[in-house]
C-alpha positions in Angstrom: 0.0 0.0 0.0 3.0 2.2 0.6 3.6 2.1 -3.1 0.0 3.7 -4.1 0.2 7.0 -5.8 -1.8 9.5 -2.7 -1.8 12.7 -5.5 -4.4 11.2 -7.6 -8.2 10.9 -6.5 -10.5 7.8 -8.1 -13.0 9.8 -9.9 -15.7 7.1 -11.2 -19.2 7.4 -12.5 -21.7 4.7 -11.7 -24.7 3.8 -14.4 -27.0 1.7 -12.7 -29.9 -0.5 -14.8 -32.8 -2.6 -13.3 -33.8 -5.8 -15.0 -33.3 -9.0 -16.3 -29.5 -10.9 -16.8 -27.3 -14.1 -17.3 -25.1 -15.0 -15.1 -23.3 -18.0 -15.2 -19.8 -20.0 -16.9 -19.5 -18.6 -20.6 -16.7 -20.2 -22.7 -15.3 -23.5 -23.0 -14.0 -26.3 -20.6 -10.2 -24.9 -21.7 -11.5 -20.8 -20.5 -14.4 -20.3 -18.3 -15.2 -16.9 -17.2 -18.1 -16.4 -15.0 -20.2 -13.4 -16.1 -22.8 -11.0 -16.6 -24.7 -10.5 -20.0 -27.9 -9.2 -21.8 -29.7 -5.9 -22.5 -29.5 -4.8 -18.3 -26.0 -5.4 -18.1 -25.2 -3.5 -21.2 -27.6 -0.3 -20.7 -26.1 -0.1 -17.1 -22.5 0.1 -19.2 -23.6 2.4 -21.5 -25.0 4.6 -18.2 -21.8 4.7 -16.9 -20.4 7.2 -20.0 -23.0 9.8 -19.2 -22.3 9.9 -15.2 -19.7 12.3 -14.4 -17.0 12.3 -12.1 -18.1 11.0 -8.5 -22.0 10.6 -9.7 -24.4 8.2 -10.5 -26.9 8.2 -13.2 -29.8 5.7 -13.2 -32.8 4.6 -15.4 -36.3 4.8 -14.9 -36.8 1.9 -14.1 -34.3 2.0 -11.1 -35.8 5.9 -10.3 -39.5 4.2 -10.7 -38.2 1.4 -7.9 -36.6 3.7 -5.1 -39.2 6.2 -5.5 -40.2 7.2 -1.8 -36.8 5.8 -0.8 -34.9 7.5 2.2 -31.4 9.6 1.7 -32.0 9.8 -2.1 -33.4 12.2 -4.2 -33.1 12.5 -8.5 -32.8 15.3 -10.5 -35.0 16.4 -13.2 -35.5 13.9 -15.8 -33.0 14.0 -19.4 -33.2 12.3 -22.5 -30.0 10.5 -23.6 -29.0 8.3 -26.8 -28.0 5.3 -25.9 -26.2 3.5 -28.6 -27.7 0.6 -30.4 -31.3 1.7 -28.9 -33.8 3.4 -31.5 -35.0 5.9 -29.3 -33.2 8.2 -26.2 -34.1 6.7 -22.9 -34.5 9.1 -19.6 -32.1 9.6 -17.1 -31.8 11.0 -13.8 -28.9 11.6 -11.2 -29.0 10.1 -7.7 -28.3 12.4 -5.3 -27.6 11.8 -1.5 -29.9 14.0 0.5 -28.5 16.6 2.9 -28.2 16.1 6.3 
């Protein structure tokens, strides 16, 4: 741990997707890799690129699920393209909710 670079901050954004997925083995007996696939796994992927720094952006689907939830609140809803979809999907930010 000594050897960890202290002068540069993780700055991650999380896309998070409700919904059906596979999980399991995929490969062969020579290379197994246990996984995630399907359309969840991927939306929640293609999430990710619209969060920004230290944020998390979630579907409707997940906003529709934690709706009366405590310590969270979303922002106003936005339209994104998400690629390989036809049409935009909406968006919203998770926010914690002030103390």
């Amino acid at each position: 741990m000594d050897n960890i670079d202290k002068t540069h901050v993780l700055q991650l954004g999380i896309g998070i997707h409700a919904g059906a997925a596979l999980i399991g083995n995929i490969g062969s007996e020579q290379h197994l890799d246990y996984s995630v696939i399907g359309e969840t796994v991927n939306l929640a992927a293609r999430l990710c690129g619209y969060a920004e720094p230290m944020s998390i952006v979630v579907s409707e689907v997940v906003r529709d699920a934690a709706i009366g939830a405590e310590g969270f609140i979303f922002t106003a809803p936005c339209q994104v393209p998400i690629r390989g979809l036809k049409h935009p999907i909406t968006v919203y930010n998770l926010q914690q909710r002030p103390h």
